[in-house]
N, C-alpha and C positions, 0 to 999 in steps of 0.2 A: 718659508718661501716669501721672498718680495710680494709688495701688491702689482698688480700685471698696469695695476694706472698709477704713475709718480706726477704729483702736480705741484710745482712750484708758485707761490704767489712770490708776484714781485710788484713794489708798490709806483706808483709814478706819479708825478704831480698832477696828471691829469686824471688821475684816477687809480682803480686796482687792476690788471690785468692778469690772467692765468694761463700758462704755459704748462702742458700736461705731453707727455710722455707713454707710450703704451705699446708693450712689446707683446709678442706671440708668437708661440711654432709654427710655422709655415704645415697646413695639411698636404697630401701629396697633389704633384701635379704633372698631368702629362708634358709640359712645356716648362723644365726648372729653370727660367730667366725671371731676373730682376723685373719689378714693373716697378714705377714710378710715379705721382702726379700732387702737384698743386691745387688745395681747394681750399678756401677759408681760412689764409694763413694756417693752416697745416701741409706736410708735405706729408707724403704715405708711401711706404718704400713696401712692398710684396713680396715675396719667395726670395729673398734677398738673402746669399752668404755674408760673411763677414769679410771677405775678401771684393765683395759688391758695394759693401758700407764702407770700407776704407779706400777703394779709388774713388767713389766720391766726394770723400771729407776731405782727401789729400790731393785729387786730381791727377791719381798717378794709374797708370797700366797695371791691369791683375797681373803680366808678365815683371814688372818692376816689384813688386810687393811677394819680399822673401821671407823665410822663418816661418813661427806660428803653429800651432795645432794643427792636427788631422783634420778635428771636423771643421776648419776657418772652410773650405770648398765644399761642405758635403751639407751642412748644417745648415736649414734655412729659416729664417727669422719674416714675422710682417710689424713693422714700425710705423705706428704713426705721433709726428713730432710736433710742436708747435713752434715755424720757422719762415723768415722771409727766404727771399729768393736770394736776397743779399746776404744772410747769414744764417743761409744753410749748411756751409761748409763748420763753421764754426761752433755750430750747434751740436752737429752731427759729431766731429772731434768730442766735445763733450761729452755728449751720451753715450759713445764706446767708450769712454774711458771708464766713466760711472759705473751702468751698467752691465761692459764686458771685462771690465780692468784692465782694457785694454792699453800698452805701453808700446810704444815704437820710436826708434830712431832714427836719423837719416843717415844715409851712407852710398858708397856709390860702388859698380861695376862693369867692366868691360863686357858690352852687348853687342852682336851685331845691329848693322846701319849701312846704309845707303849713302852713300858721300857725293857730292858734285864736284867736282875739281876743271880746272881751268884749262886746255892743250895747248897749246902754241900758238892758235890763232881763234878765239872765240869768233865764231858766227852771227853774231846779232846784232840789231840793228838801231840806230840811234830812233828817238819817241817822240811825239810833240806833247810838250808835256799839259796842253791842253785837253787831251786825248784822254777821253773814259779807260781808268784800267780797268785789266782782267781777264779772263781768260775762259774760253768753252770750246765743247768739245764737239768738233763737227765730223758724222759717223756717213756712213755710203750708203748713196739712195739708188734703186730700195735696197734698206737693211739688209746688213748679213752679219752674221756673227763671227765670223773669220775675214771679215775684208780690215784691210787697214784702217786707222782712224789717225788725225787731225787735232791735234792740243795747240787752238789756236791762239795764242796770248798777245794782248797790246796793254805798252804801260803799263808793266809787270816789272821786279824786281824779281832776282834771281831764288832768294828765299821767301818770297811768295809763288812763286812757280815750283820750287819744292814743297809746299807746303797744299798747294793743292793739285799737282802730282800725282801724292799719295791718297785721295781720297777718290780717281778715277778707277771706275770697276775695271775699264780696257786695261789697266796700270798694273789693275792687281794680281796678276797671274805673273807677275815681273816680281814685285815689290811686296807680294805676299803681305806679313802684318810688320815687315822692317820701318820705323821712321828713317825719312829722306834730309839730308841734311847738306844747306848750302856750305862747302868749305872753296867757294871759289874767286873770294876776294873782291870779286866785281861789285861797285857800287852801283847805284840809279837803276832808275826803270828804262825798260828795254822791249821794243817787238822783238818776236817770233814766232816762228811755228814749228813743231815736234811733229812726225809721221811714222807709225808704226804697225807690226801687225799684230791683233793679239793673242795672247797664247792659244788659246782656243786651236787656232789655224795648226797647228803642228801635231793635236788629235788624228788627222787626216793625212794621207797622202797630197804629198805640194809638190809643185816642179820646182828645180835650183832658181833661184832668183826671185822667185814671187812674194817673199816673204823678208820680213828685215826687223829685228829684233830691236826692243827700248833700248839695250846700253850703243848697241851699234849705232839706232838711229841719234844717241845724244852726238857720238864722235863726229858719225858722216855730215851729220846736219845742225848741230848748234855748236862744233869744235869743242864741246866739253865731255868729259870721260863720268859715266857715272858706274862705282865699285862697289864693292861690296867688302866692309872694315869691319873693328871691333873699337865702340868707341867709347869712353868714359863716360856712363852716364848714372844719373840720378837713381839711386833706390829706396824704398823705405822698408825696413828692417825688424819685423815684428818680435817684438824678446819676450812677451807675455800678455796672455789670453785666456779670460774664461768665460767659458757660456752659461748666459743667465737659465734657473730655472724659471722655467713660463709655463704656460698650458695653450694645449694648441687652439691654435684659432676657431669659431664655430664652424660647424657646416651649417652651410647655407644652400636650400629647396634654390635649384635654377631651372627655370623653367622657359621656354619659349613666350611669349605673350600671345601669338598667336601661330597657328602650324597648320598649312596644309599637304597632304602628299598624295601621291596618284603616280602609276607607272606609267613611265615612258612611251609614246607611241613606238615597236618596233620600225614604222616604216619613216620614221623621222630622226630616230636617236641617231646620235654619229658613234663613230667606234670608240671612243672615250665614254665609259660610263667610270670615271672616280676623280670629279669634280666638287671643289667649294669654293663658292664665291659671297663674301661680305660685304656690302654694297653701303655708304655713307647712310646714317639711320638703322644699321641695325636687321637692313634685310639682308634673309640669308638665302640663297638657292644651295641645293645639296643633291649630287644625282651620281649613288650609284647602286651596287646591288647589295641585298640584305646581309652578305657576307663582310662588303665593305662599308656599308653603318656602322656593324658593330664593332670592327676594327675601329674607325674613325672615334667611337666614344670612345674607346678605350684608350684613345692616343696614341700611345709606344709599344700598342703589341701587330707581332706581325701578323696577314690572313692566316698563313702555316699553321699559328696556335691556337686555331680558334676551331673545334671538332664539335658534332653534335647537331641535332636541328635537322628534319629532315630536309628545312625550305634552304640550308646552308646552297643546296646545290643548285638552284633557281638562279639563273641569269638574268632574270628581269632586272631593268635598270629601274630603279624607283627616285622620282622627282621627290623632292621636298624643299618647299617657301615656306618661311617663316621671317618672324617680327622678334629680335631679341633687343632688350633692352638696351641703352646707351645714355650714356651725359651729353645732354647739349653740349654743344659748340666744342664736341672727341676730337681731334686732331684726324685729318685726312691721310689716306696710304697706312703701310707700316711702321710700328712704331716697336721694337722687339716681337714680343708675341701679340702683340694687339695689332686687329685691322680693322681701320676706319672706327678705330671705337670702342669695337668688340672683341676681347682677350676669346684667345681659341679656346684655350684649356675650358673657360665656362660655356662658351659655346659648344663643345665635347659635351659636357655635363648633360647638357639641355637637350642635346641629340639623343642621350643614353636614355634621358627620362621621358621624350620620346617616343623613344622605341616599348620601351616597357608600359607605357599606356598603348600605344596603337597597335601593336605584335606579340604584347603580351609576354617580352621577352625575359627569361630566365635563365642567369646563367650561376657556373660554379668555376672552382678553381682545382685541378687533378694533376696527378702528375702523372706522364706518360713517354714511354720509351722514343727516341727520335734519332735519326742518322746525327751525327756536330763533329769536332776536330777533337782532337785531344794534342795537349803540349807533353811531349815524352821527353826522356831525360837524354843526352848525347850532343856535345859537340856546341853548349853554347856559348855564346860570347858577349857577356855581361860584365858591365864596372861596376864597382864596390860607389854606392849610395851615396852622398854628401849629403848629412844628418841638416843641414839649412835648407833643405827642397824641403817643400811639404809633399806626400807621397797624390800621384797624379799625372795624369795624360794632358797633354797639347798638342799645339800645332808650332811646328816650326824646331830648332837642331836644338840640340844638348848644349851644354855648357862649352865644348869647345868652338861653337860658333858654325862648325862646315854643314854649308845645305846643299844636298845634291841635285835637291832641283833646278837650281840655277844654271847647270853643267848638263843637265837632261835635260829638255823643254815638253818633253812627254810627263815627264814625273809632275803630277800636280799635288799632292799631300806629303806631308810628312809629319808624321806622331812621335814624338819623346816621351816620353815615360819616365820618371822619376821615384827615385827612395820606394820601386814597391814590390812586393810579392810576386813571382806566375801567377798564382790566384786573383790578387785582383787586377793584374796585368788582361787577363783573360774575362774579368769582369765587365772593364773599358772596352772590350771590343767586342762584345756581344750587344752592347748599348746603339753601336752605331753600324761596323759592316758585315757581321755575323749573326745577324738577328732571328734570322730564319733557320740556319746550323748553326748552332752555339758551339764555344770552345770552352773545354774543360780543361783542370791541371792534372795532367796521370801521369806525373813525371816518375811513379813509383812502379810506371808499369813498363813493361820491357818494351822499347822500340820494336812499331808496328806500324802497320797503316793507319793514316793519322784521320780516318772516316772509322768514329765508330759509335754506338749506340751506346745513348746516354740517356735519362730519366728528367726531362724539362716539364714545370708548371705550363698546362694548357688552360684554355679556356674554353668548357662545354655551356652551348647553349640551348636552352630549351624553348622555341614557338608554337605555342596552340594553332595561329593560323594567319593567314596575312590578311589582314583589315579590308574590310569590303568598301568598294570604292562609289562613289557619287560621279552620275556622271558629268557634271557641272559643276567648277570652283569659283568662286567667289572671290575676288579680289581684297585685298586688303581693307578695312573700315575699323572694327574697334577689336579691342583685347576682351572684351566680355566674356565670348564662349572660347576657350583655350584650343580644346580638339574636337575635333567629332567624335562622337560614339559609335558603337557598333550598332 
């Protein structure tokens, strides 16, 4: 086995400088997203696939990057590099090639896309070209989530107004994850303004006329048609791959720095008791019941599987503030699974360790009988695999390009599935809409009612007793004393 630290010297006139390398298996996580960040001329990539390190090094769409192993989606690696900002990408090339062997080439394919095309009489309006460009989006006061919106552009060209188009959330129930692309010849920057409603609104009962769709609204109102093509575009083509042996990363004691918790007043709590909020600095409020803690540490399981405890059945809503760690000057809002700072998955962690200090909580892992689906054998209609997918779920159409959501405005998801088994077909979808009934493969068993009892890992837990409470909390001051005791 490699050493898990490869450090190159390399000499300079100014001195010697060392460039160190250091790979590790990702341990599990309830939240399997890429983390990122910049510190000390290192970069440090976290639960990162190989398919997460190659659109970065290449700048290309995980959809754009075909071929390659099984595990390049499933396999998670934590990298940390020694890299500017400026040649990062270059770096990162290198170090999959080294140590993944990694080999790709470029090549291209017909994807769907978004097109702008020109009508017979463009709509828009000449600019002064003094005039600040750009473009925002002005939504109806007060808010509503189904009223039309406003893409109001000045001093815009027409592929800069596709280009951030595609990044408005009103947009994206239209434009799903297609890139938008100007093919409408028009030179120079130009006023306008675009009015639509967003999909949202067609959830519900509407009356005829109140609503007016993005491709309609380009026709009626900027005389441009926008379609839906299959366009040539860029891929990069993985022909060979192998995963380093490493050893998994440590674990690491995550702990709150400081926690307090107290139940709810009933005559104050609102009807929502299964709240988190992450507050800039690392504060955390957490309010719901003892049932929904320990789902929440556990991340990805549902209430359903979680049996045992006599206090499971306690509605009380229990408050918890706490102080979890953070880096100065974290980035504000979301940033994948991190907010304001604080990666959820460790803030789970620190919830769970928690609970097992103040609740005393014990749990195991059983398997036990439960209603779920079963996939039976009759009548399917399946294509034979193209050995260049790597086996796996998305969003958005097959290979022939047709998506019927565009044609339904009610349809809002669509899953492909590629090169893979019933078995693990039924594995991706217990992950996300079957979580609570699981779907098995009984395709050996005779067509039947597709509700049937199956043997699912639960999770039983054990509490001594709920922590006795003080009647007076303390505001936040230092990390000294962790929790209260009993």
């Amino acid at each position: 086995m490699r050493d898990l630290m490869v450090c190159l010297a390399a000499l300079f006139l100014s001195g010697q400088a060392i460039l160190c390398q250091k790979i590790t298996a990702s341990r599990p996580n309830s939240l399997p997203e890429m983390r990122s960040r910049f510190f000390a001329g290192h970069y440090e990539f976290r639960n990162a696939t190989l398919t997460d390190l190659i659109r970065t090094a290449w700048s290309v769409g995980a959809k754009n990057i075909l071929g390659g192993p099984d595990w390049m989606d499933v396999s998670r690696f934590d990298i940390t590099t020694a890299a500017s900002r400026e040649s990062l990408k270059s770096t990162l090339q290198e170090l999959l090639k080294e140590r993944f062997a990694l080999l790709v080439r470029n090549s291209s394919r017909d994807l769907p896309a978004w097109v702008i095309t020109a009508g017979r009489k463009p709509q828009l309006q000449k600019t002064d070209s003094a005039e600040t460009g750009g473009c925002k989006l002005e939504r109806a006061v007060p808010y509503s989530r189904s009223a039309p919106v406003t893409f109001v552009c000045r001093n815009v060209t027409v592929s800069a107004f596709a280009t951030g188009l595609a990044k408005v959330r009103e947009a994206s129930g239209y434009i799903f994850n297609y890139p938008v692309l100007d093919r409408t010849g028009i030179a120079g920057p130009w006023n306008f303004s675009l009015k639509w409603s967003p999909r949202s609104i067609y959830w519900r009962t509407v009356a005829a006329g109140e609503t007016i769709s993005l491709p309609d609204a380009f026709e009626s109102q900027l005389g441009l048609k926008l379609s839906m093509v299959k366009e040539p575009t860029p891929v990069l083509v993985v022909e060979h791959a192998v995963a380093p042996r490493v050893k998994e990363s440590p674990s690491l004691a995550q702990q709150f720095e400081v926690a307090y918790i107290k139940p709810n007043d009933p005559k104050t709590q609102g009807p929502d008791c299964s709240s988190v909020r992450v507050d800039p600095g690392g504060r955390v409020r957490i309010d719901m019941t003892l049932k929904g803690l320990i789902a929440e540490s556990f991340g990805d399981i549902s209430p359903d599987r979680i049996a045992g405890g006599v206090n499971l059945t306690n509605q009380t809503c229990w408050q918890i503030v706490a102080k979890a760690p953070v880096e100065n000057g974290a980035a504000a809002g979301w940033n994948g699974p991190v907010w304001n700072g604080l990666d959820i998955d460790s803030m789970r962690k620190m919830l769970g360790a928690l609970l097992i200090e103040r609740f005393k909580l014990q749990t195991h892992t059983e398997e036990r009988p439960i209603d779920g689906y079963a996939v039976t054998a009759g009548g399917a209609k399946l294509r034979k695999a193209d050995p260049i997918n790597r086996p796996g779920c998305g969003e958005g159409p097959g290979a022939d390009g047709k998506d019927p959501r565009i044609l339904n405005p009610v349809a809002s998801r669509l899953v492909t599935c590629r090169n893979m088994t019933v078995a693990q077909f039924a594995v991706e979808l217990n992950k996300d809409a079957l979580r609570s009934r699981p779907l098995v493969d009984r395709r050996g068993i005779k067509a039947g009612t597709t509700s049937r009892s199956t043997s699912v890992p639960h999770l039983y837990s054990e509490t001594s007793a709920f922590p006795r409470m003080r009647l007076t909390f303390p505001q936040f001051r230092t990390a000294q004393s962790r929790f209260w005791k009993h």
